[in-house]
VOTIMI-314047 format. One record per residue: residue number from 1; residue in three letters; chain; x negated, y, z of N, C-alpha, C in turn. Coordinates in nm, 4 decimals, always signed. Each point is the difference from the previous one (the first is absolute). Layout:
<pts>
<nr: NUM&rest: ALA&kette: A&n_xx: X&n_yy: Y&n_zz: Z&ca_xx: X&ca_yy: Y&ca_zz: Z&c_xx: X&c_yy: Y&c_zz: Z>
...
</pts>
This chain:
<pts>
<nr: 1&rest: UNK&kette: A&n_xx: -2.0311&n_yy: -2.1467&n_zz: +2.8184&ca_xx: -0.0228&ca_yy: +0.1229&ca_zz: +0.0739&c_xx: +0.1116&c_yy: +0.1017&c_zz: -0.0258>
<nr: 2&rest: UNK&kette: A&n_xx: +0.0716&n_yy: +0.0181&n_zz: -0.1102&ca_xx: +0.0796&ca_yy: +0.0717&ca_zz: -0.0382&c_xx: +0.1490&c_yy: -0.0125&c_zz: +0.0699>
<nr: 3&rest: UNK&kette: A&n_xx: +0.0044&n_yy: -0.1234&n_zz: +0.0466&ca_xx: +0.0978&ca_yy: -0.0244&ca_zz: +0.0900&c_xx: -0.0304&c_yy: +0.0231&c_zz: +0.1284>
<nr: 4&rest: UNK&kette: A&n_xx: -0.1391&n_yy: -0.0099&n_zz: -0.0027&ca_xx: +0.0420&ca_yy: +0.0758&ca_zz: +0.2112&c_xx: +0.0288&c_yy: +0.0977&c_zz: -0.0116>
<nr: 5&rest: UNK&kette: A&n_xx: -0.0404&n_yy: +0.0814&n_zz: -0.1374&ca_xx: -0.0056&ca_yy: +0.1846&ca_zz: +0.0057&c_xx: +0.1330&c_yy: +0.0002&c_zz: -0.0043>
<nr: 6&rest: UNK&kette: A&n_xx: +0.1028&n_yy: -0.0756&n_zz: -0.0673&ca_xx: +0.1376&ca_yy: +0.0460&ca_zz: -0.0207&c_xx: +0.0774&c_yy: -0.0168&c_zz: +0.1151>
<nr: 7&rest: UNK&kette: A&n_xx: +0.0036&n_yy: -0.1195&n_zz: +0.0691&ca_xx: +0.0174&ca_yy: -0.0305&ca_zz: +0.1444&c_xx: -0.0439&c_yy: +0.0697&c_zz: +0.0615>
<nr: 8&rest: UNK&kette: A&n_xx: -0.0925&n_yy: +0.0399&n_zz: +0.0375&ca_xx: -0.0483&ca_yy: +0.1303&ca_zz: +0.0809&c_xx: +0.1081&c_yy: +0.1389&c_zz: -0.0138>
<nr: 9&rest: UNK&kette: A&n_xx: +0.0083&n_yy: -0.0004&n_zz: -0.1372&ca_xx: +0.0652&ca_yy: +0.1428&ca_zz: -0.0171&c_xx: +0.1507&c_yy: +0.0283&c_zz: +0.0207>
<nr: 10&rest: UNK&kette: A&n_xx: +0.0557&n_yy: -0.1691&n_zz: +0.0153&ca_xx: +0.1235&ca_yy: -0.0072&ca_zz: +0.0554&c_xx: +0.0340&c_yy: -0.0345&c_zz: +0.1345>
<nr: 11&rest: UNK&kette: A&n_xx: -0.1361&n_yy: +0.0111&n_zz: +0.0700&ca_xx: +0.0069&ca_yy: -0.0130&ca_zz: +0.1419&c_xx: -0.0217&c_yy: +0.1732&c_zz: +0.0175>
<nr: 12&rest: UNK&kette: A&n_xx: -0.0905&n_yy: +0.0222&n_zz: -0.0227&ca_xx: -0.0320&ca_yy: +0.1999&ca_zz: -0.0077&c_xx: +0.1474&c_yy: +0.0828&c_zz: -0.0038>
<nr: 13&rest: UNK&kette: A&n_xx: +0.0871&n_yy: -0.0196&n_zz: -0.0884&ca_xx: +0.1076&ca_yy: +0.0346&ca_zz: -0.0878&c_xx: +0.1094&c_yy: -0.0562&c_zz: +0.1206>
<nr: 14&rest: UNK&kette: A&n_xx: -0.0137&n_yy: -0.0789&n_zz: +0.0975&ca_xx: +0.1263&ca_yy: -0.0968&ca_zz: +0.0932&c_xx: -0.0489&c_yy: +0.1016&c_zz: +0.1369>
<nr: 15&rest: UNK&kette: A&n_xx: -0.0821&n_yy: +0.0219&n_zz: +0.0686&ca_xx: -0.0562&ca_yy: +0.0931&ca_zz: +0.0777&c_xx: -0.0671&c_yy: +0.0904&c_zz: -0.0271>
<nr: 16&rest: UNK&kette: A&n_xx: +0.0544&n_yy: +0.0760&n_zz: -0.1183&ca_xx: -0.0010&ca_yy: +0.1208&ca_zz: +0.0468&c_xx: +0.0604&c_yy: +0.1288&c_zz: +0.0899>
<nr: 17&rest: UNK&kette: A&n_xx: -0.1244&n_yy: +0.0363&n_zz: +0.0568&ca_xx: +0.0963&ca_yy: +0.1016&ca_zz: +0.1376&c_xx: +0.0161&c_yy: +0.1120&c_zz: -0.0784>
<nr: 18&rest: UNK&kette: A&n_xx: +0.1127&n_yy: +0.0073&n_zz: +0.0870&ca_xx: +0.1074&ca_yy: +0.1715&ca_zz: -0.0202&c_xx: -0.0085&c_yy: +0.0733&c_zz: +0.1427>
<nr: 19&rest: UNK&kette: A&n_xx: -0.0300&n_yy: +0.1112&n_zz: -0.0373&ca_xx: +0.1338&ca_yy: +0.0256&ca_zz: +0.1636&c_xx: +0.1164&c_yy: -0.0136&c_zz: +0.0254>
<nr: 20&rest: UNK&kette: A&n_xx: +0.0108&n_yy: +0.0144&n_zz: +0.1219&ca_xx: +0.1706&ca_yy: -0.0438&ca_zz: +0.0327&c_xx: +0.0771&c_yy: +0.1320&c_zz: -0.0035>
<nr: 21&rest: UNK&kette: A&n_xx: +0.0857&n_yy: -0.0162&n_zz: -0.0831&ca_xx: +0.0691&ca_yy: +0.1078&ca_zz: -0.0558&c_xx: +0.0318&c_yy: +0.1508&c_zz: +0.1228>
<nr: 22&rest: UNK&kette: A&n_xx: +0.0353&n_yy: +0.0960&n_zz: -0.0431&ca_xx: +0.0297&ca_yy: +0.0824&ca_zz: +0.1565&c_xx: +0.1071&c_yy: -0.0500&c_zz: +0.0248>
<nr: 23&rest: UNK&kette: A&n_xx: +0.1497&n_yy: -0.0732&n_zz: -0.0844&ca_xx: +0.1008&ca_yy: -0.0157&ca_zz: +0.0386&c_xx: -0.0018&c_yy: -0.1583&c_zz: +0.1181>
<nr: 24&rest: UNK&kette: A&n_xx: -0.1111&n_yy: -0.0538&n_zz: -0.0485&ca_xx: +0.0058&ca_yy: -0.1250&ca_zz: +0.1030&c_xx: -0.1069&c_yy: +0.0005&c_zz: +0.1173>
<nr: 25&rest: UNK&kette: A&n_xx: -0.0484&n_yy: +0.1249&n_zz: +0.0232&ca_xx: -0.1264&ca_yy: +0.0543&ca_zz: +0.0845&c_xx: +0.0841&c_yy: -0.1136&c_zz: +0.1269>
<nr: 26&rest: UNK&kette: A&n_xx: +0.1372&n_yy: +0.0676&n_zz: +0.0509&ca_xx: +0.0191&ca_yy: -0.0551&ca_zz: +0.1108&c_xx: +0.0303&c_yy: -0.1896&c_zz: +0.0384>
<nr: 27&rest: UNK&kette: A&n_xx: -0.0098&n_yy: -0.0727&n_zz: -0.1261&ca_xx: +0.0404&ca_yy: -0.1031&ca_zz: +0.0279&c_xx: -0.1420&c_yy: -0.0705&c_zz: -0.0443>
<nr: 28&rest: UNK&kette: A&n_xx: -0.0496&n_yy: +0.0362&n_zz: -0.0443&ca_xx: -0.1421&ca_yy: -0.1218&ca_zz: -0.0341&c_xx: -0.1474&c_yy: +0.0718&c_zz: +0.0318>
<nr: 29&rest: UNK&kette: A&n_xx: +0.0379&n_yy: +0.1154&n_zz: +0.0488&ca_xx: -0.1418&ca_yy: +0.1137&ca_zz: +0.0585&c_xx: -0.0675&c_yy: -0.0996&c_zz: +0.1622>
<nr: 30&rest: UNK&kette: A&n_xx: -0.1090&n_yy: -0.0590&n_zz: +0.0027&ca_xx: -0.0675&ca_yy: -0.0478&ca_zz: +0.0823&c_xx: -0.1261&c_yy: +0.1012&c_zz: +0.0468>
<nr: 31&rest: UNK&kette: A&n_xx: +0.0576&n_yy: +0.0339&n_zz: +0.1702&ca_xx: -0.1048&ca_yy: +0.0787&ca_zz: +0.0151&c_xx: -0.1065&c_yy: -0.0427&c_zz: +0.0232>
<nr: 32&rest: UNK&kette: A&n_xx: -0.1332&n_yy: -0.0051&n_zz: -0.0187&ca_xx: -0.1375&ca_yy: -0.0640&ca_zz: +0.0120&c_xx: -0.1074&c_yy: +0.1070&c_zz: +0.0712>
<nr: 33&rest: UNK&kette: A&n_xx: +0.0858&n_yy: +0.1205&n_zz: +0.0800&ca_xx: -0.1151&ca_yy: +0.0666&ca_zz: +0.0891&c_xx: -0.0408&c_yy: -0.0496&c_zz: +0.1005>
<nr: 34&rest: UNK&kette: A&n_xx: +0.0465&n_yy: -0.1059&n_zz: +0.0300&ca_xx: -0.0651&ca_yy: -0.0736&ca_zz: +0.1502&c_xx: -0.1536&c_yy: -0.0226&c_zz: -0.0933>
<nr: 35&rest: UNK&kette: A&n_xx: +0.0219&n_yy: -0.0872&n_zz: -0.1009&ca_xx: -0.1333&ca_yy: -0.0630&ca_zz: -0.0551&c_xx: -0.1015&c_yy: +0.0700&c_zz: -0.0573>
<nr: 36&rest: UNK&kette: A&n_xx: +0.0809&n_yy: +0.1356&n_zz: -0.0569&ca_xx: -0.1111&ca_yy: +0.0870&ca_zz: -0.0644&c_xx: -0.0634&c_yy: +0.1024&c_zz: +0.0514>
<nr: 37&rest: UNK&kette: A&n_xx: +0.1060&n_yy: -0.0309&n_zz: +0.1403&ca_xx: -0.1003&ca_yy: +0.0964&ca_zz: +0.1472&c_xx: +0.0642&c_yy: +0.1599&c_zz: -0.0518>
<nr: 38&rest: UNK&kette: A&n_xx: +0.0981&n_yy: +0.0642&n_zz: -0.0758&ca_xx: +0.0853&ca_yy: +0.1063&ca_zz: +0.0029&c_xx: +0.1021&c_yy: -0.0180&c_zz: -0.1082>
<nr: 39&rest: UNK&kette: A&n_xx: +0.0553&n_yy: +0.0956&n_zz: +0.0068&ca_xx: +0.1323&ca_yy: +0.0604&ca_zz: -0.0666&c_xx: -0.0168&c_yy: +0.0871&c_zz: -0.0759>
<nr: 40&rest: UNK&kette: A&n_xx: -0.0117&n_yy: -0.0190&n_zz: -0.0932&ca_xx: -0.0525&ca_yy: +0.0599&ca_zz: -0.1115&c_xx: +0.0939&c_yy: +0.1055&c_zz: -0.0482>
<nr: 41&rest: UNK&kette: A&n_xx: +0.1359&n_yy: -0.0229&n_zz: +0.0240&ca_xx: +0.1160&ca_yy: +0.0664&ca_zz: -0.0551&c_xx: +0.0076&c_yy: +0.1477&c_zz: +0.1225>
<nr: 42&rest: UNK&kette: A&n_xx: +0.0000&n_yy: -0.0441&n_zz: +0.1180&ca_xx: +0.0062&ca_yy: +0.0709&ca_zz: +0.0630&c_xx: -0.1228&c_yy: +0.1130&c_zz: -0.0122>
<nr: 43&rest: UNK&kette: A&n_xx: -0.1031&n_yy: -0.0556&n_zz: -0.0208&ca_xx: -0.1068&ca_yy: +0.0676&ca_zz: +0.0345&c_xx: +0.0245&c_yy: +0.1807&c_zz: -0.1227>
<nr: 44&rest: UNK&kette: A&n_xx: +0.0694&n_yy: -0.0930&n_zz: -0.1312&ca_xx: +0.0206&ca_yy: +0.1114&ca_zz: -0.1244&c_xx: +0.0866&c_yy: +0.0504&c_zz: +0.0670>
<nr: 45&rest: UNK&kette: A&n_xx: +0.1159&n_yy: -0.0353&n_zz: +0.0316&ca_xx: +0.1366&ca_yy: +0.0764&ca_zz: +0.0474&c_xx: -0.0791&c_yy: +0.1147&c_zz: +0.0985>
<nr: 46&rest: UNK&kette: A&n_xx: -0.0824&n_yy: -0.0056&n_zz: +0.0167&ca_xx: -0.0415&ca_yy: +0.0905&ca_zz: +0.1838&c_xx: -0.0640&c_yy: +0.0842&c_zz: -0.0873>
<nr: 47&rest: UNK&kette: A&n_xx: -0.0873&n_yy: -0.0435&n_zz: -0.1019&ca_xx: -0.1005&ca_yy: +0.0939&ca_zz: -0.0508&c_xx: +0.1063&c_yy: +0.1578&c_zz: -0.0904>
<nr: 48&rest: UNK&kette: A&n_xx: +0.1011&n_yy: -0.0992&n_zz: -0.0262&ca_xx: +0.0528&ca_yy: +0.0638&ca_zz: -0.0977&c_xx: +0.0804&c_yy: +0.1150&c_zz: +0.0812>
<nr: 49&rest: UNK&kette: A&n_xx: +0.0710&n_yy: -0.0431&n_zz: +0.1260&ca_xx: +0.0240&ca_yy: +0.1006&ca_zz: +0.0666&c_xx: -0.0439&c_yy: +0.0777&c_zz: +0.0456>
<nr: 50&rest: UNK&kette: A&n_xx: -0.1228&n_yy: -0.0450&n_zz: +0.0311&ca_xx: -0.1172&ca_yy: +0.1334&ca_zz: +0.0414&c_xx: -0.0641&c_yy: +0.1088&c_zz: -0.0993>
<nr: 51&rest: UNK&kette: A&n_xx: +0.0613&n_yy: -0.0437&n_zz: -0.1086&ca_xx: -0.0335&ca_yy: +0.0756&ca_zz: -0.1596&c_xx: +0.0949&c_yy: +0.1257&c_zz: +0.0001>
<nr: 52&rest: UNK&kette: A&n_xx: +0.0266&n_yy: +0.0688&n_zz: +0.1025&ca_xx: +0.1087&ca_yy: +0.1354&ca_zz: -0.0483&c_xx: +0.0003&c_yy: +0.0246&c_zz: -0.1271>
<nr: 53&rest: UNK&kette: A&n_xx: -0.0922&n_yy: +0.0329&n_zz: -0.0947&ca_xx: -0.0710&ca_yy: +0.0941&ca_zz: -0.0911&c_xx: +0.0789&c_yy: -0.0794&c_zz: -0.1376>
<nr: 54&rest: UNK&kette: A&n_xx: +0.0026&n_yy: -0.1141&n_zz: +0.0213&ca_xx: -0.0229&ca_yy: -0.1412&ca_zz: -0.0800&c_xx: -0.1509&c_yy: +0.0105&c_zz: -0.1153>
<nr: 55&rest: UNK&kette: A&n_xx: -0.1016&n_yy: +0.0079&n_zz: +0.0720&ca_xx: -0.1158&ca_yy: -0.0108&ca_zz: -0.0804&c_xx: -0.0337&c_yy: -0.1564&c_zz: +0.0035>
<nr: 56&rest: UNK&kette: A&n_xx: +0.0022&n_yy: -0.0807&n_zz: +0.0741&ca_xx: -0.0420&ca_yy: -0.1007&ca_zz: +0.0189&c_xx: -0.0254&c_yy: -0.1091&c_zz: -0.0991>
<nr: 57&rest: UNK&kette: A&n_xx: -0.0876&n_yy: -0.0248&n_zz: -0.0854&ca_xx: -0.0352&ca_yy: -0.1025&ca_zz: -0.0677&c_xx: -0.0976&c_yy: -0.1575&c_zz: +0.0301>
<nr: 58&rest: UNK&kette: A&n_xx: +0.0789&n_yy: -0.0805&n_zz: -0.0550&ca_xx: -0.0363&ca_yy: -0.1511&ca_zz: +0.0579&c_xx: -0.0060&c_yy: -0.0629&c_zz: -0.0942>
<nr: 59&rest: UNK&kette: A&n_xx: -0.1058&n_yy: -0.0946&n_zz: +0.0145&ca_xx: +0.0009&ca_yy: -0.1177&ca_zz: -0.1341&c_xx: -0.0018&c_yy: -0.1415&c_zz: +0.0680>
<nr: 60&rest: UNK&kette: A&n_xx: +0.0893&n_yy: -0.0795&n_zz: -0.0603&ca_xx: +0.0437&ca_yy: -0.1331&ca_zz: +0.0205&c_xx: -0.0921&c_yy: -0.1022&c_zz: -0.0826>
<nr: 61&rest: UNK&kette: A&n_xx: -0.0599&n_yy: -0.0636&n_zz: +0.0911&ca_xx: -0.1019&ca_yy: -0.0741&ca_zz: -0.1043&c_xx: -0.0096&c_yy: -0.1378&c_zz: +0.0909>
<nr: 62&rest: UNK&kette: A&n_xx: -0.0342&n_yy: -0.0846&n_zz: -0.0885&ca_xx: +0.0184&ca_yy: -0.1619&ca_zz: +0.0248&c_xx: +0.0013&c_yy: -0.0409&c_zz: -0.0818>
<nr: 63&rest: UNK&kette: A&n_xx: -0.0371&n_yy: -0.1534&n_zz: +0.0526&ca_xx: +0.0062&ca_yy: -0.1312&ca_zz: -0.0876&c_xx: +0.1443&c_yy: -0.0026&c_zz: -0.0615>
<nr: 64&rest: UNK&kette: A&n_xx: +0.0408&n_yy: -0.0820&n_zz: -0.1716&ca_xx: +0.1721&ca_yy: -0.0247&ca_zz: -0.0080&c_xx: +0.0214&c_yy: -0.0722&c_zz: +0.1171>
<nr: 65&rest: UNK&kette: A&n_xx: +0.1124&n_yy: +0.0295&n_zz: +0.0062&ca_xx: +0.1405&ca_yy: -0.0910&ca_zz: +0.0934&c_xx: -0.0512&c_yy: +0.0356&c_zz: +0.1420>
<nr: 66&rest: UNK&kette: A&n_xx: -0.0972&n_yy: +0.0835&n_zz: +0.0493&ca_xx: -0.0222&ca_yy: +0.0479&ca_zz: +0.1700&c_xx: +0.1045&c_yy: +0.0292&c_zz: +0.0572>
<nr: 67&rest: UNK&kette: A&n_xx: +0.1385&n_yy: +0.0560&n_zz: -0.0183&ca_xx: +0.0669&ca_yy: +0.0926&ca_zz: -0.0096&c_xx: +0.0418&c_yy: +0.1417&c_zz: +0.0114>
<nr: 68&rest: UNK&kette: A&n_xx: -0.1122&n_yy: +0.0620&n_zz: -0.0607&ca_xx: +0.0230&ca_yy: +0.1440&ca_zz: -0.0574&c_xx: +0.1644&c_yy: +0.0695&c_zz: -0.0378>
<nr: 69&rest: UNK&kette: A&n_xx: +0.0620&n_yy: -0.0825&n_zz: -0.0893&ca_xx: +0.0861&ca_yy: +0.0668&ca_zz: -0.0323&c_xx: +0.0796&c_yy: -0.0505&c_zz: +0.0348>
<nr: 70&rest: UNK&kette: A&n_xx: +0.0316&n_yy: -0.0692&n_zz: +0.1228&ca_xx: +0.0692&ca_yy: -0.0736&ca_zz: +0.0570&c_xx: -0.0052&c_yy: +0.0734&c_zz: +0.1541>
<nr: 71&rest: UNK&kette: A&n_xx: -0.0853&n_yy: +0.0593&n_zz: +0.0182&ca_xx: +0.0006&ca_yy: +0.1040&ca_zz: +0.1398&c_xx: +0.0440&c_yy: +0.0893&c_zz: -0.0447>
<nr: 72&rest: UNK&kette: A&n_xx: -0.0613&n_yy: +0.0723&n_zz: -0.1294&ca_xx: +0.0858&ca_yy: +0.1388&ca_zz: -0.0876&c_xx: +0.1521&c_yy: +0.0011&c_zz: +0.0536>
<nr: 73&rest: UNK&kette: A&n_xx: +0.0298&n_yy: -0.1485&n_zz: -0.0601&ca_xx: +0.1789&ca_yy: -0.0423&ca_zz: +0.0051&c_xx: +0.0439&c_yy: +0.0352&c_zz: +0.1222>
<nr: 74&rest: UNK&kette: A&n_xx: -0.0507&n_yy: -0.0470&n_zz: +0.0949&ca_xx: +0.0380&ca_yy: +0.0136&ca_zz: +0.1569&c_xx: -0.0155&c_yy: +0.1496&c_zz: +0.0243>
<nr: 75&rest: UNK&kette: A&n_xx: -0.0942&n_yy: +0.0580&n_zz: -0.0035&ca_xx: -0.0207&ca_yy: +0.0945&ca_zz: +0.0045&c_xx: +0.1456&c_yy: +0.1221&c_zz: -0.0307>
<nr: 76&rest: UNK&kette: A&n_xx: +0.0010&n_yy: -0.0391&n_zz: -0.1584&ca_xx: +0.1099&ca_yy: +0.1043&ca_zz: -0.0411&c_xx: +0.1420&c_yy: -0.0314&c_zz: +0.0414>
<nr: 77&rest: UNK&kette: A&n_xx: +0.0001&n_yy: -0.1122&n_zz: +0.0550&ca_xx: +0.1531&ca_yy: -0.0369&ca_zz: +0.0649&c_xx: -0.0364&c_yy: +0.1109&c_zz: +0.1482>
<nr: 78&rest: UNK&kette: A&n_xx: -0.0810&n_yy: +0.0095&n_zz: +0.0724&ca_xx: -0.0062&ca_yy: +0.0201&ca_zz: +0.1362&c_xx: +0.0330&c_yy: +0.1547&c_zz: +0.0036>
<nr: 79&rest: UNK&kette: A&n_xx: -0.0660&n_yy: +0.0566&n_zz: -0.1291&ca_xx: -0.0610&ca_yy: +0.1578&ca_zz: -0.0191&c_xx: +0.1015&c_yy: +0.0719&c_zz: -0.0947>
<nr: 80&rest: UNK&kette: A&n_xx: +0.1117&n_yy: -0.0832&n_zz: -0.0581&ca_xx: +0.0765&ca_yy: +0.0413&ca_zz: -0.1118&c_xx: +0.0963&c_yy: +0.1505&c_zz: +0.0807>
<nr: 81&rest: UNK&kette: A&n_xx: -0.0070&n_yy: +0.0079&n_zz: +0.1195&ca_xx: +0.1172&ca_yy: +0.0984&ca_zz: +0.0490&c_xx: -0.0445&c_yy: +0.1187&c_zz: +0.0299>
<nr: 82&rest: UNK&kette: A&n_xx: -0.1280&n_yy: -0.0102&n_zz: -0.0097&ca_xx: -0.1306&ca_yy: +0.1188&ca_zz: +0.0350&c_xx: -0.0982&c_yy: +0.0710&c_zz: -0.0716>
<nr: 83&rest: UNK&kette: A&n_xx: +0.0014&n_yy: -0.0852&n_zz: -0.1424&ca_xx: -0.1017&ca_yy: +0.0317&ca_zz: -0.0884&c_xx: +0.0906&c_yy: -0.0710&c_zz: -0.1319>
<nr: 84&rest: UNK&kette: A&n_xx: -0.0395&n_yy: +0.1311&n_zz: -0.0851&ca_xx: -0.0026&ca_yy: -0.0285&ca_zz: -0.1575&c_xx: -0.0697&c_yy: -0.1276&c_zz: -0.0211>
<nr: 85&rest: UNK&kette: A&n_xx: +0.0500&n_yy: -0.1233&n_zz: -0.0704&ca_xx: -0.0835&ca_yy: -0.0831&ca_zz: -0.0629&c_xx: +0.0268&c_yy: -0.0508&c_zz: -0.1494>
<nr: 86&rest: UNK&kette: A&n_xx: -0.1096&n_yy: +0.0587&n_zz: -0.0308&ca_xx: -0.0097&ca_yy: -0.0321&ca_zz: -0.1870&c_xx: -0.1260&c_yy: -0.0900&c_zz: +0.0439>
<nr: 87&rest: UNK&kette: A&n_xx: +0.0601&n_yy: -0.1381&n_zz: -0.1504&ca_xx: -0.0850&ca_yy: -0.0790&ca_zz: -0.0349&c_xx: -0.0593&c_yy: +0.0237&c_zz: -0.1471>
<nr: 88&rest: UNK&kette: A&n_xx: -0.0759&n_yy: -0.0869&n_zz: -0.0019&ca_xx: -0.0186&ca_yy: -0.0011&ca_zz: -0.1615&c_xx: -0.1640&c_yy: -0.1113&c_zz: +0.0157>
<nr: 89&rest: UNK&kette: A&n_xx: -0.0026&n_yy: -0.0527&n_zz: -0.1242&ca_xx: -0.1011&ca_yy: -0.0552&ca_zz: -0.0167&c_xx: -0.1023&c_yy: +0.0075&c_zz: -0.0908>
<nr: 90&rest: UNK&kette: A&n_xx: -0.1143&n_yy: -0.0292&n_zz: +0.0245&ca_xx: -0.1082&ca_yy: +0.0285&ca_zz: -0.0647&c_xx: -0.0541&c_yy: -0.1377&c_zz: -0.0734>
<nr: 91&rest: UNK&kette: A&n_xx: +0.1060&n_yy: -0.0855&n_zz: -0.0345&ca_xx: -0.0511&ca_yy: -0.1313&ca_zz: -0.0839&c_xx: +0.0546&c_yy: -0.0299&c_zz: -0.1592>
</pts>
């Protein structure tokens, strides 16, 4: 048994997801709004412009590897010429 657990953990450890970096947003970024029925990126980009004030607060929540911080990525490539963007993480 101790060997499936270790095998297991080097299959866990071989796929694990990342996001795709912001620098490679444009070469390995697959858009999937046909399937998920919107655009998720867009939808923030709009909100955010409609935010004069900048009050606007949002929380990103999902399953790992959905791509959360992988729309973030896209996101701050699209929005970088218009808006301050600081990262930082909470892990």
């Amino acid at each position: 048994m101790a060997n499936i657990a270790t095998n297991l953990d080097q299959v866990y450890k071989a796929l694990l997801i990342k996001p795709i970096p912001q620098e490679k947003i444009a070469e390995q970024y697959v858009n999937l709004a046909k399937v998920r029925g919107e655009n998720p990126t867009w939808k923030v980009k709009r909100r955010l412009e409609e935010d004069p004030l900048g009050s606007l607060q949002m929380i990103f929540a999902g399953y790992r590897g959905c791509g959360k911080s992988t729309e973030l990525n896209k996101l701050s490539n699209e929005i970088e010429d218009d808006f301050l963007i600081l990262k930082f993480s909470v892990i």
